[in-house]
C-alpha positions in Angstrom: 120.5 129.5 158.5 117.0 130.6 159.1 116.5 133.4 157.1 113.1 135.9 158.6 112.7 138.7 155.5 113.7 138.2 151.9 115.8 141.4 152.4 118.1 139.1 154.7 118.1 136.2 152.7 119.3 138.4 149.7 121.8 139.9 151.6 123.1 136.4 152.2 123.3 135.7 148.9 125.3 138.2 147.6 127.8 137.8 150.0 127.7 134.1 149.0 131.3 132.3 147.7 130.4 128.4 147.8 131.3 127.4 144.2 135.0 128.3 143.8 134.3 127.7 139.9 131.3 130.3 139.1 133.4 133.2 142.0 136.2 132.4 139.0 134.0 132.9 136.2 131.7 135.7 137.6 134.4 138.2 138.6 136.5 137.0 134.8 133.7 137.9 132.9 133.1 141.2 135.3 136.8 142.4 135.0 136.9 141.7 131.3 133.8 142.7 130.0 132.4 142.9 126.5 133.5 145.6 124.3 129.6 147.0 124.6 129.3 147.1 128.3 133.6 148.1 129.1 132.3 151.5 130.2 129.6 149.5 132.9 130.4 148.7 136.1 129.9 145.0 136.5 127.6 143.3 139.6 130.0 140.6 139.5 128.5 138.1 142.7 125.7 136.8 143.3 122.5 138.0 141.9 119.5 138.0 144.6 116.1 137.7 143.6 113.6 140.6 142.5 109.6 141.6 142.7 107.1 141.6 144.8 107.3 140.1 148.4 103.7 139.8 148.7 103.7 137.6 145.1 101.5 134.6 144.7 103.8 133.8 141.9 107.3 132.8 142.1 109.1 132.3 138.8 112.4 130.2 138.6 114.8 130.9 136.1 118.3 129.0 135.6 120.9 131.4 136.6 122.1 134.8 135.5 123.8 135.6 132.1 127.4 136.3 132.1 126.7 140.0 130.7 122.7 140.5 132.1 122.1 140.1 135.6 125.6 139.2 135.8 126.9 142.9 134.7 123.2 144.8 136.2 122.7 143.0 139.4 118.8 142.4 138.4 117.9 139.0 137.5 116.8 138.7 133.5 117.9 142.5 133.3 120.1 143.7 130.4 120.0 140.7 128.3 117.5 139.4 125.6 116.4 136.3 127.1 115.3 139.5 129.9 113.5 141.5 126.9 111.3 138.7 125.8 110.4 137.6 129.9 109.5 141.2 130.7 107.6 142.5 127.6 105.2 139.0 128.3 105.0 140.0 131.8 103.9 143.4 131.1 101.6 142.1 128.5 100.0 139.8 131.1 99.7 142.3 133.8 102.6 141.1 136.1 105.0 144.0 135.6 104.2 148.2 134.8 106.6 148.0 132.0 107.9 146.1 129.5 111.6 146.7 129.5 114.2 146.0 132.5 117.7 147.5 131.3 119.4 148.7 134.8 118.3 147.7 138.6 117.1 151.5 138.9 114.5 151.5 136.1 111.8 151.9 137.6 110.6 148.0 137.2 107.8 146.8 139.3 106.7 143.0 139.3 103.3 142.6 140.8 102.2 139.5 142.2 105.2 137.9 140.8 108.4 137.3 142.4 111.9 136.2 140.1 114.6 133.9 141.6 117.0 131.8 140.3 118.0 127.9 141.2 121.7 129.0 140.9 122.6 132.6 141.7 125.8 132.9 140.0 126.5 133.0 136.1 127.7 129.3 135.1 130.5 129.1 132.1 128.0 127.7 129.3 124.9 128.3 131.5 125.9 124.9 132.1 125.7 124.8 136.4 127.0 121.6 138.1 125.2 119.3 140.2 126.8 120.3 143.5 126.8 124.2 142.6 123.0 123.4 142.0 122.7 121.5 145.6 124.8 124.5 147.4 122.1 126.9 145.8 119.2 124.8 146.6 118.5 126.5 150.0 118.5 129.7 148.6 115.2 128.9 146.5 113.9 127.0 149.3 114.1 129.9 151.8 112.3 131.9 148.8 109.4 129.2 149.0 109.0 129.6 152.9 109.0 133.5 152.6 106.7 134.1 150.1 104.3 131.1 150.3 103.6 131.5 146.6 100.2 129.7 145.2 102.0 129.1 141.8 105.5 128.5 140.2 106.6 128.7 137.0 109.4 127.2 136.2 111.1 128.2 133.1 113.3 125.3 131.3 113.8 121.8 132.4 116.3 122.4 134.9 114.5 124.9 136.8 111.5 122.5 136.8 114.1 119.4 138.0 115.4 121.3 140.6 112.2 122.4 142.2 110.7 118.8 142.2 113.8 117.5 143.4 113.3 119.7 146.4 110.3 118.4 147.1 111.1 115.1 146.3 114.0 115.3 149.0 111.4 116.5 151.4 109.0 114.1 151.3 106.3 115.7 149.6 106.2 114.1 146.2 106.9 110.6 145.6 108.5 110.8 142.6 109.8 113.2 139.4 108.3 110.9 136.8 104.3 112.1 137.1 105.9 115.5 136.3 107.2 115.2 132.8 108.3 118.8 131.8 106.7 120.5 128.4 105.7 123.8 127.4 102.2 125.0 128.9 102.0 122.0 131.2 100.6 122.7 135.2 99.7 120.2 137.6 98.2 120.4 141.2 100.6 119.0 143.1 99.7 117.0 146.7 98.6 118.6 149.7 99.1 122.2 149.6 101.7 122.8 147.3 101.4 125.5 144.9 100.5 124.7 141.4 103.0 123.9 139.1 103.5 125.5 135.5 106.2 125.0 133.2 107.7 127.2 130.3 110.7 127.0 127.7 112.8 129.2 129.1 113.6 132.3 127.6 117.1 131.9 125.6 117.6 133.2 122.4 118.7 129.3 121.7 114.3 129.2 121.9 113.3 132.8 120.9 115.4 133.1 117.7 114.3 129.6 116.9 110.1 130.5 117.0 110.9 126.9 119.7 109.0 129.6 122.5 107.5 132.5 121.0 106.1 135.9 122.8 102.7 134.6 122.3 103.3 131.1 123.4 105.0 132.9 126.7 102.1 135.1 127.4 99.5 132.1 127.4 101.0 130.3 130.1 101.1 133.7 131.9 97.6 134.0 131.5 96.7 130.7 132.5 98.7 131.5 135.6 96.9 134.6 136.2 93.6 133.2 135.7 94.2 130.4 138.3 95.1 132.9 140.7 91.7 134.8 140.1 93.0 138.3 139.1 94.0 138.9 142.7 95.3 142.2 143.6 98.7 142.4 145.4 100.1 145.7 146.6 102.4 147.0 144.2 105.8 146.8 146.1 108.8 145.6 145.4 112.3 144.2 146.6 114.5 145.0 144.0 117.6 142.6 145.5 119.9 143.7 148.3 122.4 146.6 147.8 126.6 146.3 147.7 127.5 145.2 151.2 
């Protein structure tokens, strides 16, 4: 499907039911809930990406958590792998605040758009190969809307999954001249966008010191220097409504 406005391609993704094992798991975990959240109403499908539609910077996360964007609706919202993304962002100047609790907040990203490679919330953030393939044109349709001129992709995965797109496209030969490590970019052929990689966010990394705030906020600053401080209208899609 060709998709014309990321408004219709997160509309699509909502309504999306491909991977009979995360529509188990997601609506489980949204009619059980956790004792903190029973009196929330849980987003339960899923979970379309969020920020700016003009943004030169598209960052790929893994999926949703089971009771953050999972329960909110808003990627990296309500969780605290979310907390420590969106206080560096706001320290680097990519969102006007530094908290994202609930979809109607009163976030803004600017310049910087946040998608997932798999939309639903895995058991054990642990996604399977083919629930990664049947998400795959979900981040590629994000690629041909926004035309970013970086991507930052936040953990291994996100990083395998992006190159293996290309890979299967033609445009790179090959993963192995990628190697993924904290703080690394690389110009990639033709015009690609540049490629930076992070730890991702968990608390597996935080709590550990493995990725810290300021280790986050460097490679967000690298980013924004390579894009030259450009200013971007300070819009937003904040992910498509209930059907």
């Amino acid at each position: 499907m060709k998709f014309h406005t990321l408004e219709q391609l997160n509309q699509e993704i909502v309504r999306c039911r491909k991977c009979p094992r995360l529509v188990r798991y997601r609506e489980k975990v949204a009619r059980e809930k956790r004792r903190a959240f029973r009196d929330c109403e849980y987003w339960g499908r899923p979970v379309p990406g969020f920020g700016d539609p003009h943004a030169e910077l598209l960052i790929l996360g893994l999926a949703p958590a089971a009771h953050g964007g999972n329960r909110t609706g808003r990627v990296f919202t309500g969780d605290r792998s979310g907390d420590f993304l969106y206080q560096a962002l706001y320290r680097a100047g990519f969102a006007n605040q530094a908290t994202s609790t609930v979809r109607d907040d009163g976030l803004r990203l600017e310049n910087a758009y946040i998608a997932a490679v798999v939309r639903c919330a895995p058991p054990a953030n642990k996604p399977l190969p083919l629930e990664l393939a049947h998400c795959r044109p979900y981040f590629e349709a994000d690629l041909e809307l926004l035309r970013p001129r970086a991507v930052l992709a936040l953990g291994s995965i996100a990083m395998r999954a992006y190159l293996g797109l290309l890979k299967g496209r033609g445009e790179i030969p090959s993963l192995a001249a990628f190697p993924f490590r904290h703080g690394a970019n690389y110009k990639l052929p033709g015009e690609l966008p540049r490629l930076f990689a992070s730890y991702h966010p968990s608390q597996q990394n935080t709590f550990t010191g493995k990725l810290t705030e300021a280790m986050m906020v460097r490679v967000l600053r690298d980013i924004r220097k390579f894009l030259g401080n450009k200013q971007t209208p300070q819009s937003i899609s904040s992910g498509a409504k209930a059907p």
